[in-house]
C-alpha positions in Angstrom: -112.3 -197.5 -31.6 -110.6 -199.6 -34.4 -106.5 -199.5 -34.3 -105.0 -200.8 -37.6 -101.7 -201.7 -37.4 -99.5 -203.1 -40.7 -95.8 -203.3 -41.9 -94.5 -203.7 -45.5 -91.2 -204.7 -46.5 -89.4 -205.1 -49.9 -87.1 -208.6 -49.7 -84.9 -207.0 -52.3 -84.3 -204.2 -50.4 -83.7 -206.3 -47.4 -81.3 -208.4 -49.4 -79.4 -205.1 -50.3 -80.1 -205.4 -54.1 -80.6 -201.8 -55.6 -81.6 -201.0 -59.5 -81.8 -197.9 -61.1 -83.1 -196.8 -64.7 -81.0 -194.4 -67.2 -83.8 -192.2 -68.9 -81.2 -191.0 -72.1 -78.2 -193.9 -73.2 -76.9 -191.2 -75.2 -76.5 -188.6 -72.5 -73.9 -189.1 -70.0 -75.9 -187.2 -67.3 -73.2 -188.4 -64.3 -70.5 -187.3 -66.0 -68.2 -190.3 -66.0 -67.4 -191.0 -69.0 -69.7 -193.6 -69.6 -73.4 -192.9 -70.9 -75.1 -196.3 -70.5 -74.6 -195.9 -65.9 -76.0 -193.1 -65.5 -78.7 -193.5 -62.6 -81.1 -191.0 -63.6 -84.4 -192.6 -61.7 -84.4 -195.2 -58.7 -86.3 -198.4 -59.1 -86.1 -199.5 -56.1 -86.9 -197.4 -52.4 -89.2 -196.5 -49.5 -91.9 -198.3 -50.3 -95.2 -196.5 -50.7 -98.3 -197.3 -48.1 -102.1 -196.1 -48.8 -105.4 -196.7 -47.7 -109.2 -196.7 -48.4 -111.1 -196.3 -45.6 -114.7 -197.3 -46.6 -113.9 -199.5 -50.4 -117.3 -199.8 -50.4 -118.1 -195.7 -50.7 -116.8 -194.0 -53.9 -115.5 -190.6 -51.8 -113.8 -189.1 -54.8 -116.7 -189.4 -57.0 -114.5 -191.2 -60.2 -116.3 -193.9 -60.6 -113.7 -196.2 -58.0 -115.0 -197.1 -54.8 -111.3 -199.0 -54.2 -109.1 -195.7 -54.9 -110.0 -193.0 -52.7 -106.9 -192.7 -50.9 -107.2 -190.4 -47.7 -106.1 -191.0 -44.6 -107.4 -189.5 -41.7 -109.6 -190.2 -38.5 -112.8 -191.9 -40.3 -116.1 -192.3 -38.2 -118.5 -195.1 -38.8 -122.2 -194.2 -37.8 -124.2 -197.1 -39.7 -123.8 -200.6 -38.1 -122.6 -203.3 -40.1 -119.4 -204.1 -42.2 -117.2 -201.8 -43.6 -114.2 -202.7 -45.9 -110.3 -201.2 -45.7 -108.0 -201.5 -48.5 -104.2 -201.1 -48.0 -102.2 -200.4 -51.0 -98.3 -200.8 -51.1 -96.4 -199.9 -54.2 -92.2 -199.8 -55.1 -90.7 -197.6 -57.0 -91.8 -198.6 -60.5 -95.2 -198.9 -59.4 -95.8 -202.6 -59.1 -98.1 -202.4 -56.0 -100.3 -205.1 -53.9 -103.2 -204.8 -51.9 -104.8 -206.4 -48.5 -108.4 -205.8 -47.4 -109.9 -206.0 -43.9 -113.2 -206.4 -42.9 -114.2 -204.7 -39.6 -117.8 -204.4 -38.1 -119.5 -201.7 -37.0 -121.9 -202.4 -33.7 -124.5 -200.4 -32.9 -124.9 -199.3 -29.5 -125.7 -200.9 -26.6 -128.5 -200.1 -24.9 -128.9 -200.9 -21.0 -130.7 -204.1 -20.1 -130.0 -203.7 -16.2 -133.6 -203.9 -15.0 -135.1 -200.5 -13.9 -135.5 -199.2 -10.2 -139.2 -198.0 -8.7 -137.9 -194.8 -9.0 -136.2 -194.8 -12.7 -139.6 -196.2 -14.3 -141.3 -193.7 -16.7 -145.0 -193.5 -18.1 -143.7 -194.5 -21.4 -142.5 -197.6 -19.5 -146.1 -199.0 -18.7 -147.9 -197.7 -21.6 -148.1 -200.6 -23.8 -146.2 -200.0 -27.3 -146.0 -202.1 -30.6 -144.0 -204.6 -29.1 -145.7 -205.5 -26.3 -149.3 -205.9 -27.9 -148.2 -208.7 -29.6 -147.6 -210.6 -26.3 -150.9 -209.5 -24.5 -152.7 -210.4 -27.8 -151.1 -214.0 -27.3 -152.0 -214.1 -24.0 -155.9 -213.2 -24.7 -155.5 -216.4 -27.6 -154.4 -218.9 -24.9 -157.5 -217.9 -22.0 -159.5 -217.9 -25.0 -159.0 -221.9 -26.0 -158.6 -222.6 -22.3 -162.4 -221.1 -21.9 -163.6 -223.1 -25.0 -161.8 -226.3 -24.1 -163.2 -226.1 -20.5 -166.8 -225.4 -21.9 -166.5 -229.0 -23.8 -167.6 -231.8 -22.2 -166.1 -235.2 -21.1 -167.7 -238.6 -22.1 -169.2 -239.1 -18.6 -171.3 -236.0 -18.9 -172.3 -236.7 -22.1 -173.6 -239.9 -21.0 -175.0 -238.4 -18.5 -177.1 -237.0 -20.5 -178.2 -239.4 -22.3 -179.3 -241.5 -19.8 -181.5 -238.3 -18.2 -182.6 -237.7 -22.2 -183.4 -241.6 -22.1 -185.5 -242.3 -18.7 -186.7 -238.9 -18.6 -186.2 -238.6 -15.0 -187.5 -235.3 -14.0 -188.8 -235.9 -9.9 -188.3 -238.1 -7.4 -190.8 -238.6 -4.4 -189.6 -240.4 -1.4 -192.9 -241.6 0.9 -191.2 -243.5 4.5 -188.4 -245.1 5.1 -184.9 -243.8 4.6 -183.9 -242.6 1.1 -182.4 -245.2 -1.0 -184.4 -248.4 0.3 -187.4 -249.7 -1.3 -190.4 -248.2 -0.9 -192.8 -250.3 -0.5 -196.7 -249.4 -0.8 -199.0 -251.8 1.8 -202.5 -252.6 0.7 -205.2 -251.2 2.3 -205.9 -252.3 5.9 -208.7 -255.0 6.6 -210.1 -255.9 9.9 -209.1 -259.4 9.4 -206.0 -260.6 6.5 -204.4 -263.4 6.0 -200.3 -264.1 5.6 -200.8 -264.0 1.8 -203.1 -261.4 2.1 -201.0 -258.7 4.1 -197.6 -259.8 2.0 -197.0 -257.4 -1.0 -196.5 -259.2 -4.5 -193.7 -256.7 -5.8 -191.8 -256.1 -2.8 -192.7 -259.4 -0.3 -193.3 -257.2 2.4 -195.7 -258.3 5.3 -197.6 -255.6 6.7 -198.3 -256.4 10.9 -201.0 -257.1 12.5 -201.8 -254.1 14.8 -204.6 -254.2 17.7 -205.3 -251.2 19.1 -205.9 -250.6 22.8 -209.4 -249.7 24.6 
């Protein structure tokens, strides 16, 4: 609801100044004697107050979106600004004007979030408005997928290296994994120090006896 409230005043009316106009100098229409006083038509008076409800809607259909003056209870449907002009005019038609700009809202909707109970199926089928989001979502697992898929400098290297030795099996024969392995020679009755000691690894192989 819009209230518009405005006063007009004429100073000269205020100040008690008065002025009249004799329509005929010839005819001595008051009767006194005297043709040139006669106060035939008031200049000055109430003063005159009109309005334009909408000045940017020609109502009267003249051509003059800033003249259709009704007065009345006006309602505004489409949101956004409308424009009143006030028009005041004295007695000889010497008038002014003063336009307000009021806006129109449109109507507020309820963002209280819903209840269990107040949810529709309208409410979780997705609309227009929504797919954008879940489309953006889908974007951002989709580059988190590809950058996950691309590898780090390590296992690059990594690779490398396996394309480069071409290690494809590794046999472990005694011992504990991780220590040399060493491969004796074979067995002799009787072998020397030098003999028994491997060249690669300088292991000695023992002398063992074996028990009758």
């Amino acid at each position: 609801m819009v209230l518009l409230n405005s006063s007009a005043y004429d100073a000269d009316l205020i100040d008690g100044i008065e002025a009249w106009m004799d329509l005929d100098q010839s005819d001595d229409s008051d009767g006194d004697g005297d043709p040139a006083n006669d106060r035939d038509r008031p200049l000055t008076g109430p003063l005159v107050v009109r309005w334009d409800l909408n000045a940017l809607q020609d109502t009267d259909l003249d051509g003059d979106s800033r003249n259709d003056w009704l007065w009345g209870n006006q309602t505004w449907s489409q949101p956004g600004e409308i424009r009143i002009l006030m028009q005041v005019c004295d007695g000889v038609g010497v008038c002014s004007s003063e336009e307000y700009v009021i806006t129109v809202l449109a109507e507020q909707e309820d963002d209280k979030p819903k209840s269990l109970s107040d949810l529709t199926w309208e409410d979780l089928v997705p609309n227009r408005e929504s797919a954008g989001l879940f489309a953006l979502i889908a974007a951002v697992l989709l580059l988190g997928w590809l950058i996950m898929r691309e590898k780090d400098e390590d296992e690059v290297d990594a690779e490398e290296m396996l394309e480069t030795y071409d290690v494809t099996e590794v046999e472990v024969e005694g011992g504990l994994p991780g220590m040399d392995q060493h491969n004796p020679p074979p067995q002799p009755k009787y072998l020397t120090v030098q003999e028994r000691r491997n060249k690669e690894s300088g292991y000695v192989r023992p002398i063992r006896t074996r028990r009758r």
